[in-house]
TIPAVEX-762149 format. One record per atom (N, C-alpha, C): atom name; residue in one letter; residue number from 1; x, y, z. Coordinates in steps of 0.2 Angstrom, whole numbers, plus 5000, padded with zeros to 4 digits. Atoms other than C-alpha are relative to their C-alpha. Layout:
<sites>
   atomo   residuo   num      x      y      z
      CA         a   NUM      X      Y      Z
...
</sites>
This chain:
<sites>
   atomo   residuo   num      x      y      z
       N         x     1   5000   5004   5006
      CA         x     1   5087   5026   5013
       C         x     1   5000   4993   5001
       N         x     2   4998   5008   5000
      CA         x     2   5091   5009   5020
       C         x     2   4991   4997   5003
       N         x     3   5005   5003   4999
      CA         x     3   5072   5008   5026
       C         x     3   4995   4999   4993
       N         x     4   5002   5000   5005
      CA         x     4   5067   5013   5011
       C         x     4   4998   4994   4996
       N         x     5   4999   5004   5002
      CA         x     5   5072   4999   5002
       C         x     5   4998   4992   5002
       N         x     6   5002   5007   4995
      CA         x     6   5069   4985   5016
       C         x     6   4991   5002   4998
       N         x     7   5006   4999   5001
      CA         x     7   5050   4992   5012
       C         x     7   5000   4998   4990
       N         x     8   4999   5006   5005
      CA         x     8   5054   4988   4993
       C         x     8   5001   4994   4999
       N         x     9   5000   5007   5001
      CA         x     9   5058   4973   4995
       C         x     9   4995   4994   5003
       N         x    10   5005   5004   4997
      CA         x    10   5044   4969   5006
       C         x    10   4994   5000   4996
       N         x    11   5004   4997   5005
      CA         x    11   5032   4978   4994
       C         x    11   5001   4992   4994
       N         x    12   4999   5006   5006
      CA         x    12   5039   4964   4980
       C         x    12   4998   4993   5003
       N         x    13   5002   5006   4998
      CA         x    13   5038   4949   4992
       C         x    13   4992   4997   5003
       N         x    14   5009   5002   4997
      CA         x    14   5018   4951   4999
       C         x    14   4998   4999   4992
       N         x    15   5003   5001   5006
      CA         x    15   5016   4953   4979
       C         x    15   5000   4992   4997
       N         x    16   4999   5005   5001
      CA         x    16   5024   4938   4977
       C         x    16   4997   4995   5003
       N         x    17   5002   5006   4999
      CA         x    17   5017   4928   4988
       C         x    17   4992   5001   5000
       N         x    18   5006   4998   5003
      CA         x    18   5000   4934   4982
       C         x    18   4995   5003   5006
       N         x    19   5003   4996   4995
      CA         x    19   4994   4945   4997
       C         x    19   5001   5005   4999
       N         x    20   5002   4993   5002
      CA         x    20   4992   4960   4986
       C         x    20   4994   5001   4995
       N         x    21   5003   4997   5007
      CA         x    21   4978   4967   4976
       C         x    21   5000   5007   4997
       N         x    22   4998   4995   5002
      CA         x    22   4983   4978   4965
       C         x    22   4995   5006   4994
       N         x    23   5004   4995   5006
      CA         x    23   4973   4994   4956
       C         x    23   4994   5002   5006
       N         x    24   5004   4997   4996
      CA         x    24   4958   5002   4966
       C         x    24   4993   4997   5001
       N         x    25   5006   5004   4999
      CA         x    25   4944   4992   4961
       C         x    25   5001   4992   5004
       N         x    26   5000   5008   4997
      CA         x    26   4951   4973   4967
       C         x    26   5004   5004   5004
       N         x    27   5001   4999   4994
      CA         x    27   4956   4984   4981
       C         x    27   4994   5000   5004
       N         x    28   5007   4999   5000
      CA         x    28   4938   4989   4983
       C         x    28   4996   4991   5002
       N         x    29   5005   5011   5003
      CA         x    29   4933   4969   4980
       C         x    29   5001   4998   5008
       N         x    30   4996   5004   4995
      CA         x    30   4946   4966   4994
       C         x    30   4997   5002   5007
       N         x    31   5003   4999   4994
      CA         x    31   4938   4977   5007
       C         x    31   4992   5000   5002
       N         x    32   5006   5003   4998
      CA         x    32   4921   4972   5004
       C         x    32   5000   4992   5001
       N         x    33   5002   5008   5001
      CA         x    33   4925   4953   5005
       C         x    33   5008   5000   5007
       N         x    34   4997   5001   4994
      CA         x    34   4935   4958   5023
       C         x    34   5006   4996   5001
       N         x    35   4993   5004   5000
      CA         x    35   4953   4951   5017
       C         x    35   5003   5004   5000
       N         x    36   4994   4992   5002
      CA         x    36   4962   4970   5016
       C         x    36   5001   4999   5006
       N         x    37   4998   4998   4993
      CA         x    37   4972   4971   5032
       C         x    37   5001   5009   4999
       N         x    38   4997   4990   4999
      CA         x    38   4976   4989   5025
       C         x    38   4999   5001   4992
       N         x    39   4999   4999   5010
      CA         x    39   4977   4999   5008
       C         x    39   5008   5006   5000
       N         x    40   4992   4998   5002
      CA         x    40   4994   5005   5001
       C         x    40   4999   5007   4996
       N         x    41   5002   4995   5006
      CA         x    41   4992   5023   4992
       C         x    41   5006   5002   5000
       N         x    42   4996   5000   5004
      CA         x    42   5006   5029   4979
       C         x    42   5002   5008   5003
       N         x    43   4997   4991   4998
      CA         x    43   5014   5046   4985
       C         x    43   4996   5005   4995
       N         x    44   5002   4994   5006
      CA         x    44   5009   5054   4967
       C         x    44   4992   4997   5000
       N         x    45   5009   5001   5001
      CA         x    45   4989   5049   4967
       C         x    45   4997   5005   5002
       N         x    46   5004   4994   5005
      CA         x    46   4977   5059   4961
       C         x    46   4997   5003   5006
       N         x    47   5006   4998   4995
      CA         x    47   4966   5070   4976
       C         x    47   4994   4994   5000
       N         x    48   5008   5005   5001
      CA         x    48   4950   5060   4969
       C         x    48   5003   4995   5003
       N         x    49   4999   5007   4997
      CA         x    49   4960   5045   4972
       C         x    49   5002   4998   5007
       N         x    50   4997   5000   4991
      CA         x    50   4966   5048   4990
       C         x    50   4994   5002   5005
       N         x    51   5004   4999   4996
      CA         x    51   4949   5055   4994
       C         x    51   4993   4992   5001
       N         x    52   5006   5005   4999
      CA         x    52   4941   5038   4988
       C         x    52   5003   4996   5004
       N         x    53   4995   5007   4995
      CA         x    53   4954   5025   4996
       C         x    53   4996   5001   5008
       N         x    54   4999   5000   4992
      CA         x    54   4953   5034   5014
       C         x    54   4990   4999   4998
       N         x    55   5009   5000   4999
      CA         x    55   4932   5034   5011
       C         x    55   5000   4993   5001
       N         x    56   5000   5005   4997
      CA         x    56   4933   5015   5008
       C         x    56   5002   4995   5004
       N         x    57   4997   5003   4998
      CA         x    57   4946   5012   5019
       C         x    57   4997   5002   5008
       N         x    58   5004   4999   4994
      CA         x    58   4937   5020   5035
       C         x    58   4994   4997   5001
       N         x    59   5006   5005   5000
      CA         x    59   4921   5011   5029
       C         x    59   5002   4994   5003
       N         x    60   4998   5005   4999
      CA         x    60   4930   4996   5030
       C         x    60   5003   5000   5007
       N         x    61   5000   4997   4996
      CA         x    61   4937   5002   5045
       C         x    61   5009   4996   5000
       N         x    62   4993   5005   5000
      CA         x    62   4956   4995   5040
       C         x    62   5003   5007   4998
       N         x    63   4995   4995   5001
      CA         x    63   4972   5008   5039
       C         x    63   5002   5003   4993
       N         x    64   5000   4997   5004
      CA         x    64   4975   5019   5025
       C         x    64   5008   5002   5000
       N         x    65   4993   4999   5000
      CA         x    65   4996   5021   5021
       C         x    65   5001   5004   4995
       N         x    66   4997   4996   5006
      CA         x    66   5004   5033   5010
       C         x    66   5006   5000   4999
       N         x    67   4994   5003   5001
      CA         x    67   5020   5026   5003
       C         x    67   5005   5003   4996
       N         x    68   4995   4994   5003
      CA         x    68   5036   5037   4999
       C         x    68   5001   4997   4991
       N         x    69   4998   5001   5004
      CA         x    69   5036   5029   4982
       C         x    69   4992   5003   4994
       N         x    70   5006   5000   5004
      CA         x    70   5025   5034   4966
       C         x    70   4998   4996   4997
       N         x    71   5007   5007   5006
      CA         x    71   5012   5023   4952
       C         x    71   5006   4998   4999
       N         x    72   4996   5002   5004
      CA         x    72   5029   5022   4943
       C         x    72   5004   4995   5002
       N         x    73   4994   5002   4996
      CA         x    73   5041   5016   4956
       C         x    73   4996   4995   5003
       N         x    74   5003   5006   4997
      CA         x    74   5027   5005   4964
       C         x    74   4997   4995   4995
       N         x    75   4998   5006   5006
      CA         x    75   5026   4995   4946
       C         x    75   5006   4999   4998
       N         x    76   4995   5003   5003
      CA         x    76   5042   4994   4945
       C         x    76   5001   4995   5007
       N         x    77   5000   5007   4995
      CA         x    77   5041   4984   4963
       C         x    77   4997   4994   4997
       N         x    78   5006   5005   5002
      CA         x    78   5025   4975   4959
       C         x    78   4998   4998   4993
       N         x    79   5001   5004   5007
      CA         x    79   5024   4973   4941
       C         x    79   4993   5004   4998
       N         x    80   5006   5000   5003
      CA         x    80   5009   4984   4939
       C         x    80   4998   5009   5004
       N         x    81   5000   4993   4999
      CA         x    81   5009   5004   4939
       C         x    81   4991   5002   5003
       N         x    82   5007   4999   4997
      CA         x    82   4995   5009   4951
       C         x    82   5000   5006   5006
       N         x    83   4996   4995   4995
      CA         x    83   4991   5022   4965
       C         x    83   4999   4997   5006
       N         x    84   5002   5004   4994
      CA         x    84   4980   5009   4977
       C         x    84   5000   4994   4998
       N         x    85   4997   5006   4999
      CA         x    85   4986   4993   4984
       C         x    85   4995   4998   5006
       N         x    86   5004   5001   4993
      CA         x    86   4976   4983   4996
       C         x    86   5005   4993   5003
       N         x    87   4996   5004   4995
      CA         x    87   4988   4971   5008
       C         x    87   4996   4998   5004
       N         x    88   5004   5004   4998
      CA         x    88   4979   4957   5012
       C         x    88   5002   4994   5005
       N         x    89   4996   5000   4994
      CA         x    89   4990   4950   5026
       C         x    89   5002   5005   5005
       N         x    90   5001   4994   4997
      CA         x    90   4990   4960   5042
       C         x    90   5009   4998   5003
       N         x    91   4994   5002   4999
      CA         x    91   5008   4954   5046
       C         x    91   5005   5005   4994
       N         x    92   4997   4998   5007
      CA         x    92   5014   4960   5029
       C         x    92   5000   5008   5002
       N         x    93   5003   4994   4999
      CA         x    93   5005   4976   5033
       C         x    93   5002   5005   5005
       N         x    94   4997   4997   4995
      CA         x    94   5013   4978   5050
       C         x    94   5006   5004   4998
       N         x    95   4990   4997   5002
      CA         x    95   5030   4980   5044
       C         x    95   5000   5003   4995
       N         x    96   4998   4994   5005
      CA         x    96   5027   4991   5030
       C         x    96   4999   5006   5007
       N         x    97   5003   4994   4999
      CA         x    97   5019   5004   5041
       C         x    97   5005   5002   5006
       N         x    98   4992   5001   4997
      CA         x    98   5035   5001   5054
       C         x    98   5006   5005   4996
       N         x    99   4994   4999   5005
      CA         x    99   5046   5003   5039
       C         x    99   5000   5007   4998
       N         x   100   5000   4992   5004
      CA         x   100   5037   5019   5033
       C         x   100   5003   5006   5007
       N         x   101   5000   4996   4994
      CA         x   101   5037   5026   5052
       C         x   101   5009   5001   4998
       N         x   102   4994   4998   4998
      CA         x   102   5054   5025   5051
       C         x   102   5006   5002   4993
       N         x   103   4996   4996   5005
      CA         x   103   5059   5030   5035
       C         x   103   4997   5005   4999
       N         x   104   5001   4990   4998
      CA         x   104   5050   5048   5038
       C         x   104   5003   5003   5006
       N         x   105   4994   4998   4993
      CA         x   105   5063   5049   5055
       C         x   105   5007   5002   4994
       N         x   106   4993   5000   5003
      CA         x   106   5076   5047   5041
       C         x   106   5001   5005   4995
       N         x   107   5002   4994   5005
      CA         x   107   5069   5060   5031
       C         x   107   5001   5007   5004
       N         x   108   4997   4993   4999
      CA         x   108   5068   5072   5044
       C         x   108   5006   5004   5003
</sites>
């Protein structure tokens, strides 16, 4: 639980410091114009939408994350109910995917 939320509140602060784009298309934008370190996918997103992320996330050849949280719960981090996220600092990027590793250790 305690990584959980150290991941919320990182999720809030890369928004903030404007090293998110948020929705699928200005993810899409992000990884044609090679500023996505990674894309963020919503736990509850749709097949279609997890089959398109990983399509243009491999294109792009940058990592694909799928976050214990839903659309719901990732607007209420971010301000903006979505299922993909592109994280456009690879720094930022690091430490979610740290964060996630070890908040599915705490899960199992």
């Amino acid at each position: 639980m305690y990584c959980k939320q150290k991941l919320w509140n990182l999720l809030t602060i890369c928004r903030k410091a404007g090293k998110m784009q948020m929705g699928l298309e200005p993810a899409k934008d992000a990884l044609l114009h090679q500023t996505a370190a990674g894309l963020l996918l919503a736990a509850d997103a749709s097949e279609n939408t997890k089959k398109e992320a990983a399509f243009f996330s491999a294109k792009a050849g940058v990592p694909l994350l799928e976050l214990p949280f839903t659309k719901f719960e990732m607007g209420q981090a971010v301000g903006r109910a979505s299922a993909v996220f592109a994280v456009c600092d690879a720094g930022f990027f690091r430490r979610m995917q740290a964060l996630t590793r070890e908040n599915s250790g705490e899960n199992a």
